[in-house]
Phi, psi and omega in degrees: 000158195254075189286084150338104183272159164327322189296306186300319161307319175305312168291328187285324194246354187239321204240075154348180338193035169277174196258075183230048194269359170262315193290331163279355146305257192341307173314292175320317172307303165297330159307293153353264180321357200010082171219010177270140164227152204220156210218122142326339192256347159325278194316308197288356166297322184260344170240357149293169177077332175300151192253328201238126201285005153289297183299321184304295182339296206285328187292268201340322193277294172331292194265024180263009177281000174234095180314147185285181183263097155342104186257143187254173173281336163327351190241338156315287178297331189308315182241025152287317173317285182330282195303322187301261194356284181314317187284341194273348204251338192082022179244101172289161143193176149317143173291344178250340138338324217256333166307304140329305172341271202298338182287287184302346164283348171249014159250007172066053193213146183312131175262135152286081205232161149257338173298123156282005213268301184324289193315315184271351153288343164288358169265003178243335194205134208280077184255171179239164171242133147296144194239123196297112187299128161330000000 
């Protein structure tokens, strides 16, 4: 499995003909592969901000084809350390960054990001990133 981040869903589903044409390969491949996996607070990220109660629908319909990932209260507290770990280091991110972090690391599996921010919590937290296959 795969942990998908927001950036990468976003290119595949909201923004046509942008020039992200490997990182939406890929995706499609892990889909394919059912190896994409999704975080609740993900889904609610892609479908906040939509304007049109059609559009909210369909995306809502689309992506309900992909069950989240169980968030424990261990992942919670997991990635609050991880962000403490980081901010002591000078590295900002989101609560729901550090989350993904921590959700993947105790299910031991990869984040799928277009965020650069990701690269610089794994040079602080042993996290992995997937990377778009050739």
């Amino acid at each position: 499995m795969v942990l998908v981040d927001t950036s990468v869903w976003s290119l595949a589903l909201r923004r046509a003909g942008e020039p992200s044409a490997g990182t939406v390969k890929e995706l499609t491949a892990l889909i394919r592969e059912g190896h994409a996996a999704i975080l609740g607070a993900i889904r609610q990220e892609l479908l906040s901000g939509i304007r049109s109660a059609r559009q909210f629908d369909t995306l809502r319909t689309r992506m309900r084809a992909y069950p989240d990932i169980r968030v424990d209260t261990a992942d919670y507290e997991d990635a609050a350390a991880l962000f403490n770990r980081c901010r002591a280091r000078g590295i900002q991110g989101s609560n729901t960054d550090f989350l993904l972090c921590a959700v993947a690391m105790r299910h031991d599996i990869a984040i799928f990001t277009t965020d650069r921010d990701f690269a610089r919590f794994a040079r602080v937290v042993p996290v992995r990133l997937h990377a778009a296959r050739r």
